[in-house]
C-alpha positions, 0 to 999 in steps of 0.5 A: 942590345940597345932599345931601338934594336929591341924595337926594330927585333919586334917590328920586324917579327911582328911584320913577319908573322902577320904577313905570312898568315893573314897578309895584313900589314901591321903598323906600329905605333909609338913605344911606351913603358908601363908596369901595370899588370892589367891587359891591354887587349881581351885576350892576352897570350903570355911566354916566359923568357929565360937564358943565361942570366936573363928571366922575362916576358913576351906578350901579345894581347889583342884587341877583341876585333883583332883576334877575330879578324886574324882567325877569319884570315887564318880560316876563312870565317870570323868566329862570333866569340872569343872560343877556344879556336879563338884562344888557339890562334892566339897563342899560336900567333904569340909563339909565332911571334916570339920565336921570330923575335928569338932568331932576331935577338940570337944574331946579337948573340943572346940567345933565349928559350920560350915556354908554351904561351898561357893565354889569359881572356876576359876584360882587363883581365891580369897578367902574371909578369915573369919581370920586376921592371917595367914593359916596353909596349908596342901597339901595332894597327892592323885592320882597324884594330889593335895588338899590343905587343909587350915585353920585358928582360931582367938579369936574374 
């Protein structure tokens, strides 16, 4: 699967996902490459990705604003904190996405199993990268704010 089909996976899964739940539209940004273990976003929820022959990682670390809109979206009012609701509809929305993602890359053929998303919280807080190589990242705008959505594949 080249990059571009691996990029337009997550476009497409991303899109989806925060349509349905909250109709906010996301606009993705411009892709780079980053190894660095510390988080984009204050709250990071993190899946570990394996098949056959394959190890990785999916994240999605969202801007403070942009986990808090998204809560208010899901349930009608925007929490004060980040709070275990807060880390709920994280990992919620993670899972959401990667298996979206998932369904994407198994048309292609690789299929890919995911595990319960761990979500991790606080100011550049670190992430445990299930990957040796580096991330493609993604940045997506949606209302104002931002998610990151990172993610890496290496043989194993």
């Amino acid at each position: 699967m080249s990059k571009s089909m691996v990029i337009d996976a997550l476009n497409e899964a991303v899109k989806e996902v925060l349509m349905t739940f909250t109709g906010a539209a996301p606009t993705a940004e411009k892709s780079f490459v980053r190894g660095e273990p510390e988080a984009l976003g204050e709250v990071s929820a993190v899946v570990g990705l394996t098949g056959k022959g394959f190890t990785g990682s999916f994240i999605v670390s969202f801007k403070r604003d942009c986990i808090l809109g998204i809560v208010e979206a899901l349930f009608g009012q925007k929490p004060g904190e980040i709070n275990e609701e807060v880390k709920d509809a994280a990992g919620e929305m993670a899972n959401m996405m990667c298996g979206a993602f998932r369904r994407r890359f198994e048309e292609q053929g690789i299929s890919l199993q995911g595990s319960t998303p761990v979500v991790v919280t606080g100011e550049k807080h670190v992430l445990d990268i299930l990957c040796k190589s580096q991330r493609l990242v993604i940045p997506y705008s949606v209302n104002g704010s931002k998610l990151f959505i990172e993610f890496c594949l290496d043989k194993s």
